[in-house]
FIKOLZA-1660 file (N, C-alpha, C; in steps of 0.1 Angstrom, whole numbers, plus 5000, padded with zeros to 4 digits):
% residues 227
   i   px   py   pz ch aa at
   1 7597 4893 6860  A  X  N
   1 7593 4901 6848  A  X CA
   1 7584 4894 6838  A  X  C
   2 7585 4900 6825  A  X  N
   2 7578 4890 6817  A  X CA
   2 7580 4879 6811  A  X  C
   3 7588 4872 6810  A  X  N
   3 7595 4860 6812  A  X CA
   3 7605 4860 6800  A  X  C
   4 7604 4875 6794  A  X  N
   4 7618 4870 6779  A  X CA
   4 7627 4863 6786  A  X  C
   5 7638 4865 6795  A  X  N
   5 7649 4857 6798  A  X CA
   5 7645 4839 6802  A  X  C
   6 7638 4840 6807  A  X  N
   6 7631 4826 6816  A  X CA
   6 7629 4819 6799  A  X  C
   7 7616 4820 6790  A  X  N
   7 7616 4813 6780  A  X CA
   7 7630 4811 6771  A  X  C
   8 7641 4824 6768  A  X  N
   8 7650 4822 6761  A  X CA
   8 7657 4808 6770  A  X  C
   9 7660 4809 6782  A  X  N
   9 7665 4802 6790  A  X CA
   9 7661 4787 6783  A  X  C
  10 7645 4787 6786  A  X  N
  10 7644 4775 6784  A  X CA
  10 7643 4766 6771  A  X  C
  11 7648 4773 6763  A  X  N
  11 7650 4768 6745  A  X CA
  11 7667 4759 6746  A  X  C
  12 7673 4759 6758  A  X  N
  12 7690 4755 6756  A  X CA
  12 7688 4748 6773  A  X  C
  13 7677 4748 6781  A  X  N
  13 7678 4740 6794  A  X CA
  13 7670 4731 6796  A  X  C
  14 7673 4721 6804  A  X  N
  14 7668 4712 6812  A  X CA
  14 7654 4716 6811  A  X  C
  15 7655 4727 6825  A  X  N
  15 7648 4726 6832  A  X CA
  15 7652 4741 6835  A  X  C
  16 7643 4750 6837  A  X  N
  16 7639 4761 6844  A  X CA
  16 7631 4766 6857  A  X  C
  17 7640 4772 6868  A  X  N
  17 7629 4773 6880  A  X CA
  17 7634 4789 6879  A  X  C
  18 7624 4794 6880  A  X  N
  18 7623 4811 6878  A  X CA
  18 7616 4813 6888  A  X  C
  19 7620 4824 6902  A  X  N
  19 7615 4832 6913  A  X CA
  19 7611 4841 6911  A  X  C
  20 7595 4844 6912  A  X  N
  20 7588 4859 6911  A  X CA
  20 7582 4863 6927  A  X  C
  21 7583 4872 6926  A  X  N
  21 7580 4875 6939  A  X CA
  21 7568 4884 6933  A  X  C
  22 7566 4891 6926  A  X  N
  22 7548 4895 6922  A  X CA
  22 7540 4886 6919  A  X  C
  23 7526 4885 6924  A  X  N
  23 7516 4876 6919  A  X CA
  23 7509 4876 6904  A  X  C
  24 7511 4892 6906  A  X  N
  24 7502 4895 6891  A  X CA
  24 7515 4884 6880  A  X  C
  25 7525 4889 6880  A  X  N
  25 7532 4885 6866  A  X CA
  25 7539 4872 6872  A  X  C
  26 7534 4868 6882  A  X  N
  26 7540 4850 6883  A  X CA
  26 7526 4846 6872  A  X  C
  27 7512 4852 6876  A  X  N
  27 7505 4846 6872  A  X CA
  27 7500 4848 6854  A  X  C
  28 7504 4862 6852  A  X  N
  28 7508 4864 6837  A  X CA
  28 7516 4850 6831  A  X  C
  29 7532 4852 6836  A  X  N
  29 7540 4836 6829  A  X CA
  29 7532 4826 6829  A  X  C
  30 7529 4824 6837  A  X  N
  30 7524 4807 6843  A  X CA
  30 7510 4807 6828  A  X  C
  31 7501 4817 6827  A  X  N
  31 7493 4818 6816  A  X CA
  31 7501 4816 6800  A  X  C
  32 7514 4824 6801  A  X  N
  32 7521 4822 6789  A  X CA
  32 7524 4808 6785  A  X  C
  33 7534 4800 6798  A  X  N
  33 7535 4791 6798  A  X CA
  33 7528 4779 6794  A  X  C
  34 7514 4780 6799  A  X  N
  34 7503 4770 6793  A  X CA
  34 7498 4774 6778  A  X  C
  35 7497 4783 6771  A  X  N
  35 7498 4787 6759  A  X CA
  35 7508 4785 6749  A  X  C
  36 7520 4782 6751  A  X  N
  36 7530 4777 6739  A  X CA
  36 7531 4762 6751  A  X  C
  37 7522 4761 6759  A  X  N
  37 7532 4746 6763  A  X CA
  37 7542 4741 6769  A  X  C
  38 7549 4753 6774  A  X  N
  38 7565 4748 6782  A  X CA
  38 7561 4738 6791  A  X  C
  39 7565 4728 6793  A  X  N
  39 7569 4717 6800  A  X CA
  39 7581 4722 6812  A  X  C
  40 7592 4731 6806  A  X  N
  40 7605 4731 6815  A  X CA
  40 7606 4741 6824  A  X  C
  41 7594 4747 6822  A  X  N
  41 7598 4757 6832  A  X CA
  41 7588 4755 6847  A  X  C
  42 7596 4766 6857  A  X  N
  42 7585 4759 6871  A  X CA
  42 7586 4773 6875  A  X  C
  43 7578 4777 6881  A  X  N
  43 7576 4793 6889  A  X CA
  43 7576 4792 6902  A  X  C
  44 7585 4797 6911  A  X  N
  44 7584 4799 6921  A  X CA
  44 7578 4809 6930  A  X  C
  45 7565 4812 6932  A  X  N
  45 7561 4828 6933  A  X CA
  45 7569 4830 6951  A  X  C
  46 7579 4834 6953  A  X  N
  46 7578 4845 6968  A  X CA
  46 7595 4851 6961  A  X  C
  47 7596 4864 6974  A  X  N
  47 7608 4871 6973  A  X CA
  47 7620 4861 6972  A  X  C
  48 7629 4863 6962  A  X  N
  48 7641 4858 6963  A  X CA
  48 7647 4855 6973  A  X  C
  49 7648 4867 6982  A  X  N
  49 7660 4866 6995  A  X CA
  49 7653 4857 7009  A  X  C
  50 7637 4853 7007  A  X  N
  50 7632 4845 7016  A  X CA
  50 7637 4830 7012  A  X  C
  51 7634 4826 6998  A  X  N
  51 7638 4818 6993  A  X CA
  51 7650 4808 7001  A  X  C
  52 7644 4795 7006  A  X  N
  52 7653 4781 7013  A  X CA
  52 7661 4779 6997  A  X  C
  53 7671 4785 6990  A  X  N
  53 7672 4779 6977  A  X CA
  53 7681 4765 6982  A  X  C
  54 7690 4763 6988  A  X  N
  54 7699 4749 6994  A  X CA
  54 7686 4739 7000  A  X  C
  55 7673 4742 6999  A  X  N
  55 7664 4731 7003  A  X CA
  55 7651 4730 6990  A  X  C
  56 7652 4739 6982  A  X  N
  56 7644 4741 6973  A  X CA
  56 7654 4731 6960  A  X  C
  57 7664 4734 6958  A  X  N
  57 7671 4724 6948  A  X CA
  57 7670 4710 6953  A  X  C
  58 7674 4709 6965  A  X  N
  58 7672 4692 6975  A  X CA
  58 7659 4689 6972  A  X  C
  59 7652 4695 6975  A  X  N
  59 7637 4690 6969  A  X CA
  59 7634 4687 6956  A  X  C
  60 7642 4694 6947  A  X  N
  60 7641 4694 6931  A  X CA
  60 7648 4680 6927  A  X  C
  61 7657 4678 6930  A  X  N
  61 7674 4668 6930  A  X CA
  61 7680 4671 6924  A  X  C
  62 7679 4682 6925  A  X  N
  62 7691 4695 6918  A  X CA
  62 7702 4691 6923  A  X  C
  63 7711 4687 6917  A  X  N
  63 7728 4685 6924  A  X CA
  63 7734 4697 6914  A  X  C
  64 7733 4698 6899  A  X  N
  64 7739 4708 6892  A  X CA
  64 7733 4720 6887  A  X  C
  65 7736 4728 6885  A  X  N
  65 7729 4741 6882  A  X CA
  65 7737 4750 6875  A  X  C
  66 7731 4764 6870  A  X  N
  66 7732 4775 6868  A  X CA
  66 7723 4786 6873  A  X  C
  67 7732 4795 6873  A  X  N
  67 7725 4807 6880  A  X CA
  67 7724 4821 6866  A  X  C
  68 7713 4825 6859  A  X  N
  68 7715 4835 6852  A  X CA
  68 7703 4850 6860  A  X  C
  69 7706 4859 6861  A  X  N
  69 7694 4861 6864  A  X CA
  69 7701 4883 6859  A  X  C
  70 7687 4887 6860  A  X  N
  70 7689 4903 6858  A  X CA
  70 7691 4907 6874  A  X  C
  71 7699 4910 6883  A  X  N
  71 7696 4916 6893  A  X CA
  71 7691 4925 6901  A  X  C
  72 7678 4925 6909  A  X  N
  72 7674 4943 6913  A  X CA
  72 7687 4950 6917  A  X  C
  73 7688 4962 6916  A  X  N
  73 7702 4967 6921  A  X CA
  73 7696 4970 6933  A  X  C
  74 7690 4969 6941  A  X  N
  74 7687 4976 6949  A  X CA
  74 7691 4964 6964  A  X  C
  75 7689 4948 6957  A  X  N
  75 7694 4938 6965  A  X CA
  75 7705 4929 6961  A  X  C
  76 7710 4936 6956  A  X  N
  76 7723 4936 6950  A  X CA
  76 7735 4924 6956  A  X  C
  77 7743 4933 6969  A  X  N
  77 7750 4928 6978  A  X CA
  77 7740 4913 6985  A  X  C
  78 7730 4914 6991  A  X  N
  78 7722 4908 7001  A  X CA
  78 7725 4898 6991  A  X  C
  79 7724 4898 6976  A  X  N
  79 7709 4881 6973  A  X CA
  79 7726 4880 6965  A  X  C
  80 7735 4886 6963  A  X  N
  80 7751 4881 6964  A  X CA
  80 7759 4869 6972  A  X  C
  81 7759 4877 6982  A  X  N
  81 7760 4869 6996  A  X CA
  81 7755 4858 6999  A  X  C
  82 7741 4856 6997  A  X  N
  82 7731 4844 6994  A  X CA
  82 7737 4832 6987  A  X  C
  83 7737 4839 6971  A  X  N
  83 7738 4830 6963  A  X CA
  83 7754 4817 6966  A  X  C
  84 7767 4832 6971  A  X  N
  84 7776 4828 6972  A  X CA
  84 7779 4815 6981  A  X  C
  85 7771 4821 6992  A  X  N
  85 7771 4813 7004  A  X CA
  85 7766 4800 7005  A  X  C
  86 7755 4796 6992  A  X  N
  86 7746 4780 6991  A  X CA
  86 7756 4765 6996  A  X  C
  87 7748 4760 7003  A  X  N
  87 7761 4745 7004  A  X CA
  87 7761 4743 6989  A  X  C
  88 7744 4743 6981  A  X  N
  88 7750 4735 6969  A  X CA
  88 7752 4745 6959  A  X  C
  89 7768 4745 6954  A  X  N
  89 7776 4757 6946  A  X CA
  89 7768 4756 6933  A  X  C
  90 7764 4767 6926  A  X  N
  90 7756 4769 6912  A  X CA
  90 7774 4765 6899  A  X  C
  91 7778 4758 6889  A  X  N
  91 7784 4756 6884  A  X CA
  91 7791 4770 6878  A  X  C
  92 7783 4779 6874  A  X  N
  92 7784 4796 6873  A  X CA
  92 7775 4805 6875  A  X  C
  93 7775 4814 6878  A  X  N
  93 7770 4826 6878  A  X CA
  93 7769 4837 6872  A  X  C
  94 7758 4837 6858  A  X  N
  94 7757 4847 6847  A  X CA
  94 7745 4864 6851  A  X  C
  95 7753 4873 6857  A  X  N
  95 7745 4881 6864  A  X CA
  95 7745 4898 6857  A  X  C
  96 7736 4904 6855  A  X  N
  96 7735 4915 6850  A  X CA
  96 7736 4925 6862  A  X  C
  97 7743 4933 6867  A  X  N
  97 7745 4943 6881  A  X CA
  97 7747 4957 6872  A  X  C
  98 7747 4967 6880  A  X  N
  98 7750 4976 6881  A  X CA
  98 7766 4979 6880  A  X  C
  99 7770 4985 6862  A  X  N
  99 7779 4990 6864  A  X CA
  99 7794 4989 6869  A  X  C
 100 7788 4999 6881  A  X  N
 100 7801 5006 6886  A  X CA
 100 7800 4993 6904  A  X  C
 101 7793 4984 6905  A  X  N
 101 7793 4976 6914  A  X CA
 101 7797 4964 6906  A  X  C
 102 7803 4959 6896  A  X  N
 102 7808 4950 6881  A  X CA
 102 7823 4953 6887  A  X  C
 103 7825 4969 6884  A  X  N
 103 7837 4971 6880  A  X CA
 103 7846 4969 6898  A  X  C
 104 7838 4974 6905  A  X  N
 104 7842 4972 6920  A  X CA
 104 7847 4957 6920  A  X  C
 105 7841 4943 6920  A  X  N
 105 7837 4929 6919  A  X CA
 105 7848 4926 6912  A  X  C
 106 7854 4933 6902  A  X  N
 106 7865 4928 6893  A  X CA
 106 7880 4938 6897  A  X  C
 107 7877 4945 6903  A  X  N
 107 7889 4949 6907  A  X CA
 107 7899 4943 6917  A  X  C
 108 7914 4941 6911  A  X  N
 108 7922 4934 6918  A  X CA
 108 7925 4931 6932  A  X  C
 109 7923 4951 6937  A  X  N
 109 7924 4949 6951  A  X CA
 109 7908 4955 6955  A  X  C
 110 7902 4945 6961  A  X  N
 110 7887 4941 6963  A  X CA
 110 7885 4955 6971  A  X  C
 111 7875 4965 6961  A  X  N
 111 7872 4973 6979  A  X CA
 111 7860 4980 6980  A  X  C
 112 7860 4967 6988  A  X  N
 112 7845 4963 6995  A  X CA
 112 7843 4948 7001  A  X  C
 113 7836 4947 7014  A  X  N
 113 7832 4933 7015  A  X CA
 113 7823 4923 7010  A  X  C
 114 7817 4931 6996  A  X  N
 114 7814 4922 6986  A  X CA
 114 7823 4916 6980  A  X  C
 115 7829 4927 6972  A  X  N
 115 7840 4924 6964  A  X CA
 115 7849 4910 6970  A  X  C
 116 7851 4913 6981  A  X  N
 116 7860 4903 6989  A  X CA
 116 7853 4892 6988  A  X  C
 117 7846 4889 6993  A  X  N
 117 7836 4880 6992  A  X CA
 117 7834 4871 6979  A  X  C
 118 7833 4880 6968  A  X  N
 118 7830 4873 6955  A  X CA
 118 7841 4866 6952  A  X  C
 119 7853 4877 6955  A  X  N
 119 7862 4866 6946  A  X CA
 119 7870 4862 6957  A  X  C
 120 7866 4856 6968  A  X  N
 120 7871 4846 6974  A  X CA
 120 7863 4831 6970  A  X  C
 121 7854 4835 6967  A  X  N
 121 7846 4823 6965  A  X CA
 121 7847 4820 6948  A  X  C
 122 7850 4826 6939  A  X  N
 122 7848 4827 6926  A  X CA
 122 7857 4835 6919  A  X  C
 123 7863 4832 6904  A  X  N
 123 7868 4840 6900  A  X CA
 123 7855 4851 6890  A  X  C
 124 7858 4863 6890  A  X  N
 124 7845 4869 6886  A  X CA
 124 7856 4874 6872  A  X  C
 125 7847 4879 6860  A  X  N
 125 7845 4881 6845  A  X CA
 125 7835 4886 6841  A  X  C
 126 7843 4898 6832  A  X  N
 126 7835 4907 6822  A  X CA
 126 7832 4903 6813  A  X  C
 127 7818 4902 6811  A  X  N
 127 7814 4901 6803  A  X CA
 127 7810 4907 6787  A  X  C
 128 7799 4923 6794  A  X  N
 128 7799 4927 6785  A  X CA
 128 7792 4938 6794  A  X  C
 129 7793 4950 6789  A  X  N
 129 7790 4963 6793  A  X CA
 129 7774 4968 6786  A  X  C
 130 7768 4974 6798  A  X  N
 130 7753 4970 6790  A  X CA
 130 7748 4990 6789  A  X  C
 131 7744 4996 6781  A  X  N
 131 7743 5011 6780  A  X CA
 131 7732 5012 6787  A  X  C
 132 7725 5021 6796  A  X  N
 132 7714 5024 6800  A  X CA
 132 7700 5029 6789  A  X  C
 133 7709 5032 6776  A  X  N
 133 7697 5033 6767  A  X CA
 133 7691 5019 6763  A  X  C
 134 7696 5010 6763  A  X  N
 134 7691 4997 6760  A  X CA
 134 7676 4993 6763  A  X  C
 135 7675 5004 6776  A  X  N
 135 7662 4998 6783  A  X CA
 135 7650 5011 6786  A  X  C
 136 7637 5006 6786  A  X  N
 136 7631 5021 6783  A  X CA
 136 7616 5016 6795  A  X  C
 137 7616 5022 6805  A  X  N
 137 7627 5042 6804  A  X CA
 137 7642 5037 6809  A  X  C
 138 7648 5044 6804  A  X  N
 138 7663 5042 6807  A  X CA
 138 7665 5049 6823  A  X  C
 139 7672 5041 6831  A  X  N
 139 7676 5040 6840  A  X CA
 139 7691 5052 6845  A  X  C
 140 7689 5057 6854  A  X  N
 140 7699 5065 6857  A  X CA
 140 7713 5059 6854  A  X  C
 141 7720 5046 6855  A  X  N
 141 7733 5038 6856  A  X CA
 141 7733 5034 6843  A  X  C
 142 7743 5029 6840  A  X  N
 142 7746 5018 6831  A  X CA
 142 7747 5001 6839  A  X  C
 143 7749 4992 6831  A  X  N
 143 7749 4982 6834  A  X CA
 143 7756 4976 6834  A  X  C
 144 7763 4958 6838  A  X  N
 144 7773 4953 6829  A  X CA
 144 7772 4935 6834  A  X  C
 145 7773 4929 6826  A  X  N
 145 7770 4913 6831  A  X CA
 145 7783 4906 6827  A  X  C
 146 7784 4902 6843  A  X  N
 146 7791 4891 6850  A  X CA
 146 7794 4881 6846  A  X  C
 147 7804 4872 6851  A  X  N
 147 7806 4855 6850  A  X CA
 147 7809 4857 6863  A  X  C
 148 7806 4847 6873  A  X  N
 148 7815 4843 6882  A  X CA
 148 7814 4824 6881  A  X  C
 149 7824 4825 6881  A  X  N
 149 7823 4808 6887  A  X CA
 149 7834 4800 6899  A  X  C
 150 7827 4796 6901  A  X  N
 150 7833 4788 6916  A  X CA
 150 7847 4787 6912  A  X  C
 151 7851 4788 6923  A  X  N
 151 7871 4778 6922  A  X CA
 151 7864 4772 6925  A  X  C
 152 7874 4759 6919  A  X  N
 152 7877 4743 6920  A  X CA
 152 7875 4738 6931  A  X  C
 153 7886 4743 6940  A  X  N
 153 7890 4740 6953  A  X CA
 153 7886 4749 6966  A  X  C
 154 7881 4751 6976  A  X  N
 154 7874 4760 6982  A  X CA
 154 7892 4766 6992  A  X  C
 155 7887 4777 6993  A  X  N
 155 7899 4783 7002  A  X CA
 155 7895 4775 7020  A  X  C
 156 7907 4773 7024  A  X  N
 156 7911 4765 7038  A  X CA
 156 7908 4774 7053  A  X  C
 157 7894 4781 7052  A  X  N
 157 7901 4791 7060  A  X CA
 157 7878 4789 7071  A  X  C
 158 7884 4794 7084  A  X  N
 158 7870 4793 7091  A  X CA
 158 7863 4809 7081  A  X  C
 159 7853 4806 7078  A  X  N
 159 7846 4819 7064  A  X CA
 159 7842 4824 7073  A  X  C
 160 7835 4822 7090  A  X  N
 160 7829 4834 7093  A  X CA
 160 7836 4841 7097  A  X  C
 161 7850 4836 7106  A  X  N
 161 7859 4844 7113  A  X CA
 161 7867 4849 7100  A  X  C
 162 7868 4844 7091  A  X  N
 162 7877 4851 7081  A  X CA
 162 7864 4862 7073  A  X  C
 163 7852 4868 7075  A  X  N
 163 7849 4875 7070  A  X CA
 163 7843 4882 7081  A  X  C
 164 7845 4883 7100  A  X  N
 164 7846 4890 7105  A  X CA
 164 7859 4898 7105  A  X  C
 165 7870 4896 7109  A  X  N
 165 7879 4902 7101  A  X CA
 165 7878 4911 7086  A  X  C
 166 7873 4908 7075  A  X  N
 166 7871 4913 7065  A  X CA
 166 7865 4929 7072  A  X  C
 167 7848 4922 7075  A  X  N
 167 7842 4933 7078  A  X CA
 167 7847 4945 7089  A  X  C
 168 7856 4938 7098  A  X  N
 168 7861 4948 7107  A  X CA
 168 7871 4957 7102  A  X  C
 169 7879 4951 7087  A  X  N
 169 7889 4960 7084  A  X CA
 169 7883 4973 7074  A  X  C
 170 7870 4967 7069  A  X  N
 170 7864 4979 7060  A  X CA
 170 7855 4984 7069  A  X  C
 171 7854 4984 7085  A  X  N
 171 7843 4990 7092  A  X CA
 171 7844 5005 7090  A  X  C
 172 7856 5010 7089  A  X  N
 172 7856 5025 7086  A  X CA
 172 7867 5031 7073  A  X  C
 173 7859 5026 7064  A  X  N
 173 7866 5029 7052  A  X CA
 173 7880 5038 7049  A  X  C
 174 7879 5054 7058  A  X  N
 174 7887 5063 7056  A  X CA
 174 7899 5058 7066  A  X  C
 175 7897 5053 7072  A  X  N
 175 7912 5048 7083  A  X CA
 175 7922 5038 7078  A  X  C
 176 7927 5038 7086  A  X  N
 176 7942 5029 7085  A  X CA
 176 7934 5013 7084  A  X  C
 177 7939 5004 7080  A  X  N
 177 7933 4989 7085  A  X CA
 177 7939 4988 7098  A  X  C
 178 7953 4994 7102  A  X  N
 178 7953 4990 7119  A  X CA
 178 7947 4990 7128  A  X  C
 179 7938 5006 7121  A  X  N
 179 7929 5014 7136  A  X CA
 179 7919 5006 7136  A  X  C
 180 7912 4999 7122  A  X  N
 180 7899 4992 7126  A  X CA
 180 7902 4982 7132  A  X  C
 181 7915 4974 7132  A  X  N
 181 7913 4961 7133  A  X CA
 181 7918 4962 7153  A  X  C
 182 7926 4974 7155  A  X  N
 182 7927 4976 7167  A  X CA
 182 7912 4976 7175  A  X  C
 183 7903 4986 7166  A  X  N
 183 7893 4990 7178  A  X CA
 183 7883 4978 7177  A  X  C
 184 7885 4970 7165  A  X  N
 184 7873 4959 7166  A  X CA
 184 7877 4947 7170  A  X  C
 185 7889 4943 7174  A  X  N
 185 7890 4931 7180  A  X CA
 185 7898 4933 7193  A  X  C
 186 7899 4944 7199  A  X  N
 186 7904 4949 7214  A  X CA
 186 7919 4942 7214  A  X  C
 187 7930 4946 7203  A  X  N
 187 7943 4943 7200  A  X CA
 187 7949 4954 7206  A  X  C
 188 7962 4954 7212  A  X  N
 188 7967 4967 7216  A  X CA
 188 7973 4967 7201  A  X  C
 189 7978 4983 7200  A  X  N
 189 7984 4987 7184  A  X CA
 189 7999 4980 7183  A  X  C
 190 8010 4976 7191  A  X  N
 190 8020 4971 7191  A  X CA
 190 8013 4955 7185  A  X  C
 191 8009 4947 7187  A  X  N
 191 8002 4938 7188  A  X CA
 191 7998 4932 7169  A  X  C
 192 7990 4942 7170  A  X  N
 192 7983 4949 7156  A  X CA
 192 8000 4951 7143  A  X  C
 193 8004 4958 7151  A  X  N
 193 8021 4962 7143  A  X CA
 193 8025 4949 7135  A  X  C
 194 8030 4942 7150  A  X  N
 194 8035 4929 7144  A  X CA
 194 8027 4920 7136  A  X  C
 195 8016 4922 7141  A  X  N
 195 8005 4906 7130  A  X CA
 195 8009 4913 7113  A  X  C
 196 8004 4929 7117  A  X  N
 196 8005 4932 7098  A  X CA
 196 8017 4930 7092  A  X  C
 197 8032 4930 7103  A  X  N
 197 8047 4932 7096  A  X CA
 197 8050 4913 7092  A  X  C
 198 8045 4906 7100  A  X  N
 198 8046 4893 7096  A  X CA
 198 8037 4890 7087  A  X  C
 199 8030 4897 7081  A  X  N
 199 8021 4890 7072  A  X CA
 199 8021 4901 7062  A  X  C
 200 8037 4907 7060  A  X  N
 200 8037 4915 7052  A  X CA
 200 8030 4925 7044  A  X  C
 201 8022 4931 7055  A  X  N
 201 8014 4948 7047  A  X CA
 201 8018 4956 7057  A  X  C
 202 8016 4968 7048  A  X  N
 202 8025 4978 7050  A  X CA
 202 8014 4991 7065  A  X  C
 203 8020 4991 7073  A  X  N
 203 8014 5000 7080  A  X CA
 203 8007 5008 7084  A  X  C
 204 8003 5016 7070  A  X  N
 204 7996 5029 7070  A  X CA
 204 7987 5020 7056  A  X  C
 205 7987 5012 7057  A  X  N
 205 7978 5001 7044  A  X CA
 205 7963 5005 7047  A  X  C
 206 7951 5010 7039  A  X  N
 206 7936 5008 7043  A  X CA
 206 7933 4998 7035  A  X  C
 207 7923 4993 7041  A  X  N
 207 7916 4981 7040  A  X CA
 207 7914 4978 7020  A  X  C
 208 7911 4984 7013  A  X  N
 208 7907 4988 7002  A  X CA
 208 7925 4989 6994  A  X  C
 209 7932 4984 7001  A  X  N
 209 7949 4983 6995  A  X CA
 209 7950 4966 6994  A  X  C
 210 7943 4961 6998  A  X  N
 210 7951 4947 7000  A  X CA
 210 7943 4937 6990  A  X  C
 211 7953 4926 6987  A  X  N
 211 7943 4914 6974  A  X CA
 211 7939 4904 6984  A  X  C
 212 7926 4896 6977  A  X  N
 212 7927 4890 6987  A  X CA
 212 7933 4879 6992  A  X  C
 213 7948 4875 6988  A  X  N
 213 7956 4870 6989  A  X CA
 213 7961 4873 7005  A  X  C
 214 7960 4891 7004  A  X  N
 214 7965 4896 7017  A  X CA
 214 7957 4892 7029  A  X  C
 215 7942 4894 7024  A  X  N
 215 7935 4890 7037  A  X CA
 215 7934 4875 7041  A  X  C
 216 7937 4869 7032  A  X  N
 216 7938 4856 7035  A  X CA
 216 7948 4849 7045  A  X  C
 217 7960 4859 7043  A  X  N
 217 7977 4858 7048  A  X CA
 217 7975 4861 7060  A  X  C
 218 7970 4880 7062  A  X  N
 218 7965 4883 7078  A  X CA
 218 7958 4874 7086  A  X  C
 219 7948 4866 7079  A  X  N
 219 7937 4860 7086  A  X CA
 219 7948 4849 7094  A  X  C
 220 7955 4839 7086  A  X  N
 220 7965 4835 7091  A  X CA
 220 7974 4833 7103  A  X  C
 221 7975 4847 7103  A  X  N
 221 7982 4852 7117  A  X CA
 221 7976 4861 7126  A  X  C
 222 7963 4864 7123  A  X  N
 222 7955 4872 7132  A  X CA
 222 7945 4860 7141  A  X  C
 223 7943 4851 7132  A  X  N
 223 7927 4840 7135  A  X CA
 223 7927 4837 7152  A  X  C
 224 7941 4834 7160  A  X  N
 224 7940 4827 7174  A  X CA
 224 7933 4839 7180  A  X  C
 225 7937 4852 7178  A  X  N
 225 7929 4859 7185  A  X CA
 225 7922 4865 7184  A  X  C
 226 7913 4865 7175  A  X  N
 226 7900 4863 7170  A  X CA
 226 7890 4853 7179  A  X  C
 227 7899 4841 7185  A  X  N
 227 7883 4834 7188  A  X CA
 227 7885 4835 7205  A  X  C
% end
């Protein structure tokens, strides 16, 4: 954009590395920036989600960071996933999203494999609820910005098989979690019975019922046959 956030940014930072992915308005800032003189800021011109960011901070010697940014809703989930996923963890994550995908993120029992996602890795926080008039032209949604910041301690668990699982139990939203987890890991349903009764959920449970405490528990006693 036009860099309000990036300059306010840089009146309280280090250092600023801001990703544009338009040329015209990388090269607009970059003009601003030589006109008041910023020193702290750096422009990255390409798309975000191409972005090496775990080789772009190593190059920088970025060991600590923050992440603020407005996000397109439109890559919402994708450059989520991304961010969450970096070897090197951002200290927090101050994010402006969409809404009613805020309130999903913060809801106890996660439902969605975002959701799951975020706050396995992070505890996520409301911030502040943002009105669609705010911004002109006003946009069909409203808005609302985030906190997430890392747990301390990372959860003990293999992430990709623990979030094949995930994705298999929300593969078909309207069903049981047995039937997906039946037809996506070739479990007979007796099989499937016992993993959920030992890992205590309840039967007729959909995927969109459980914390992620629960998926973490299943994973537990599902994982050997999984691999």
């Amino acid at each position: 954009g036009p860099g309000m956030l990036t300059f306010k940014l840089s009146e309280a930072a280090g250092k600023v590395i801001t990703i544009e992915s338009d040329p015209k308005l990388a090269r607009l800032l970059q003009e601003r920036i030589e006109q008041i003189g910023k020193n702290n800021i750096e422009i990255v011109e390409q798309d975000v989600l191409e972005v090496d960011i775990d080789h772009l901070l190593n190059a920088k010697g970025v060991s600590e960071y923050k992440v603020v940014a407005n996000i397109p809703y439109s890559i919402t989930s994708v450059l989520l996933r991304k961010l969450l996923t970096l070897k090197t963890k951002s200290k927090v994550m101050i994010l402006m999203v969409q809404k009613e995908v805020a309130e999903r993120i913060l809801s106890s029992a996660p439902a969605s494999v975002l959701s799951v996602m975020v706050q396995f890795y992070a505890d996520p926080q409301m911030i502040r609820k943002v009105s669609k008039n705010y911004f002109w032209p006003p946009p069909k949604v409203d808005s609302a910005i985030i906190r997430l910041k890392f747990r301390k301690k990372a959860l003990s668990v293999n992430e990709n098989l623990f979030f094949n699982l995930v994705r298999a139990g929300f593969s078909s939203r309207r069903k049981m979690l047995k039937n997906n987890l039946i037809s996506s890991n070739n479990l007979s349903s007796d099989k499937i019975q016992v993993i959920l009764s030992k890992a205590s959920i309840d039967s007729c449970a959909r995927a969109l019922d459980l914390y992620v405490e629960d998926w973490i528990r299943l994973f537990g006693f599902i994982k050997k046959d999984m691999i």
